[in-house]
C-alpha positions, 0 to 999 in steps of 0.5 A: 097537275104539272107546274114548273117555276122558273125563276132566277134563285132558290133555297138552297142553291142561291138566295140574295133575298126573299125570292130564293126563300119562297123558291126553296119553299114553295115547290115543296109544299105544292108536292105535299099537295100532290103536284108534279112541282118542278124548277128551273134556276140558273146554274151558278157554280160560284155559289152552289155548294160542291156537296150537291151531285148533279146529273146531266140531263141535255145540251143544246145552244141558242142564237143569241147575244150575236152568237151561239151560246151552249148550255147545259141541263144539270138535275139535282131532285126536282130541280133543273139547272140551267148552266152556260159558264160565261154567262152565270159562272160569276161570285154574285147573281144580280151584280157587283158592288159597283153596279149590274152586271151590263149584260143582264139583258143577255144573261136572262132572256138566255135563261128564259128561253133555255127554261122553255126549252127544257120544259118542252124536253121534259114533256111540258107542263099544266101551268109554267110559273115564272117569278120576277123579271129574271123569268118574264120573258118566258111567256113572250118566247111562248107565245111569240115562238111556240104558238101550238103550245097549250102551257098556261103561264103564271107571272109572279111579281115579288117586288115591281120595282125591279123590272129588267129595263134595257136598251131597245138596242139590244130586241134583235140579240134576243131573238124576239120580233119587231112586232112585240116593240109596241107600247102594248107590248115590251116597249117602255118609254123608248125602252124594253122591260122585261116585266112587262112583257110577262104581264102582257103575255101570262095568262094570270098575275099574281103578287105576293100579299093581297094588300100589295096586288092593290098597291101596285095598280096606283101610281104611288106603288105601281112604278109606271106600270100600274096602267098595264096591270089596270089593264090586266086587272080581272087577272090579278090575284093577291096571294101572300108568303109563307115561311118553312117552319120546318126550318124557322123553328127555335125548338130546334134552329141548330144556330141557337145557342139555347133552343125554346118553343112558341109556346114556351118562350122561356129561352129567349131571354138566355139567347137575348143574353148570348147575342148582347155579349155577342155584340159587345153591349154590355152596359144596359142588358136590361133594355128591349133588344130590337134587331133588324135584318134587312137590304140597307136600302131606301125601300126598307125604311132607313131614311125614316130611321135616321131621320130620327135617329137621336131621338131614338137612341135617347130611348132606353133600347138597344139595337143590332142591324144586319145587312148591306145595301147602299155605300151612302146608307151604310156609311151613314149607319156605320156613323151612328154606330160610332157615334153610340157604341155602347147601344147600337151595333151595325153588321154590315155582312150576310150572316144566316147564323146571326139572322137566326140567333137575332130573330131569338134574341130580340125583343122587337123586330123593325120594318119601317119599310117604304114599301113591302110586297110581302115580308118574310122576316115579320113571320118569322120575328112572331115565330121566334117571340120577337114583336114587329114594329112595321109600316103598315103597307103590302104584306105587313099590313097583311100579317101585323095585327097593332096592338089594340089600345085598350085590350091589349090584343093584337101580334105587333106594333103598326103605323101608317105615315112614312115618316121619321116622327111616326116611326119614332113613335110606334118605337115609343109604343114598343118601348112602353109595352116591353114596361108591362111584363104582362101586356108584352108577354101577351102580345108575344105569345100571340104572335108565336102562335099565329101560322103563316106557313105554306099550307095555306098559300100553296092552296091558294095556288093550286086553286088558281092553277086548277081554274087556269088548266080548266080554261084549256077544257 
């Protein structure tokens, strides 16, 4: 069994969010299960570190944009790089902090073609895996251009509200035919959209969580393609995350200042200590700690969060959040910070060493999210002791056992209303359970010893990649 991904990040050449770490993971746990398991990612010089060596494999050069663009094939192990510097030598992947980048619609349907056209070089593959829009026009150009090719093709939504929509204007600098432009094809409201197109022409869907594969069929959480994919149902699976515990481990997570295991959780309150000092919160080290980590955007819940604000800090708590996202989000957080310095400390920076150090010293890990396809950080909070307070949606619904009330039995804290007066009281909930030693230590016990690794995901799809190759039988 050949696969090849495609998809636009990976761990550890570039990540922005959740798509680099599966990336990073996946492929290596599809191997550990015998399967030729490559990848093709842009190649983004800015930000793939110099330490790596690279071997060239081939050049060629498409039609596209209104010229011709060269690229080149750069290998590092199983992956392969796809380099063309003026269109991915830039300091960010997606965009600038003033907005996308505008010729985003050039800078992946180029990608997605040169993908194919180093899968073909490399001899092919059973099953091309595409994930997310950056890559979904791939099995458009399959179909559309190489219709003797008997690759099978695997779309991966990792999370539908990002699409790759883009004028209609620009169909012809794409190199794709008139007749794909149908409302049963790449044509979205007058518009194209790049994850359509991948949903109209893989041969299966998937997404990222069972619970998410049916969310997005409504129109609450399809976002205006939930009729295609009702459509494309029967070939739609639900297959959730997992995380590298090779390398989200607190017994040996070189980030921490003091190393424990899930099944003796003894150093956390030494690491709690480090990162109270560490922000400067001082005058209640003995309250809960909660951290989050997480875009400072609208889908993570931070509306619910400072909605309720005062009356969350008239709680005895502490709490430290790490992350950027939107100007009018963090202003209003930064606001809060200033307003209750001694209690909550905002980092408003990408910083994996403090990630690691606030998954260990935490108490509770928050996720109110609106929407959430999966969730990594939940897995990782149980693996490092830290009990999650979720919204019960997507992949959290999945993973988040709530606490039952009266046997105390469960690896979280849930609630189910997306509202400011819900979330305040699940946090009382978490507040009330750090007050019984025993019931907290139970919860978090349990939680540190759930598995969510990639054995059994990667199962899953090799199941389905077996079931698409026996089609081509």
């Amino acid at each position: 069994m050949k696969v090849v991904h495609v998809a636009s990040e990976a761990v550890p050449y570039v990540k922005t969010g959740g798509l680099g770490d599966v990336m990073g993971s996946l492929p290596a746990a599809l191997r550990s299960l015998g399967v030729d398991s490559l990848l093709v990612v842009p190649f983004y010089d800015k930000i793939i570190p110099s330490s790596f060596r690279f071997e060239k494999v081939k050049s060629g050069s498409l039609a596209m944009g209104g010229r011709v663009l060269p690229y080149t094939i750069l290998r590092h192990d199983s992956t392969y790089f796809v380099s063309q510097p003026e269109l991915y030598g830039r300091e960010s992947v997606y965009s600038t902090r003033e907005g996308d980048y505008p010729d985003n619609w050039l800078r992946f349907a180029f990608f997605a073609r040169a993908a194919l056209e180093t899968i073909v070089a490399l001899g092919g593959a059973d099953v091309i895996h595409v994930h997310d829009w950056q890559a979904a026009l791939l099995p458009v150009y399959l179909r559309t251009t190489m219709p003797e090719r008997t690759e099978k093709t695997l779309l991966t939504i990792h999370n539908i509200a990002y699409q790759g929509i883009f004028p209609a204007s620009v169909l012809a600098d794409i190199q794709l035919p008139e007749s794909v432009f149908t409302i049963h094809g790449l044509e979205f409201y007058g518009k194209l959209n790049y994850l359509k197109g991948g949903i109209v022409w893989s041969d299966e869907i998937s997404t990222v969580s069972p619970t998410y594969a049916h969310e997005i069929l409504t129109p609450e959480l399809g976002f205006r393609l939930n009729g295609i994919l009702e459509v494309r149902r029967e070939h739609l699976t639900g297959i959730l995350n997992g995380i590298d515990y090779s390398y989200w481990n607190p017994a040996t997570d070189a980030a921490l200042p003091y190393l424990y295991s899930a099944s003796s959780l003894e150093g956390k309150e030494r690491n709690k200590q480090h990162v109270l000092q560490e922000a400067g919160i001082t005058s209640h080290p003995g309250f809960p700690l909660f951290a989050m980590i997480s875009r400072l955007v609208s889908q993570k819940g931070l509306d619910l969060m400072l909605g309720a604000w005062d009356q969350l800090m008239a709680l005895p708590l502490n709490l430290i959040m790490l992350g950027t996202g939107d100007p009018e989000i963090e202003t209003a957080l930064q606001d809060k910070a200033n307003q209750y310095p001694d209690r909550f400390v905002l980092n408003r920076r990408f910083d994996e060493g403090l990630a690691h150090r606030l998954y260990a010293g935490s108490d509770f890990f928050l996720m109110p999210s609106r929407f959430e396809p999966c969730g990594l950080s939940q897995m990782i909070a149980l693996r490092y002791g830290s009990v999650p307070v979720v919204r019960r949606t997507g992949g959290l619904k999945d993973t988040i056992q709530d606490v039952h009330p009266k046997t105390g039995v469960g690896n979280g804290i849930s609630f189910d209303e997306a509202t400011p007066s819900s979330f305040l009281d699940a946090v009382k909930r978490a507040v009330q359970l750090y007050a019984t030693p025993d019931a907290y230590r139970r919860v978090q016990a349990i939680g540190a010893t759930c598995d969510y690794s990639w054995q059994a995901s990667a199962r899953d799809y090799l199941a389905l990649y077996q079931s698409m190759s026996a089609a081509n039988q």
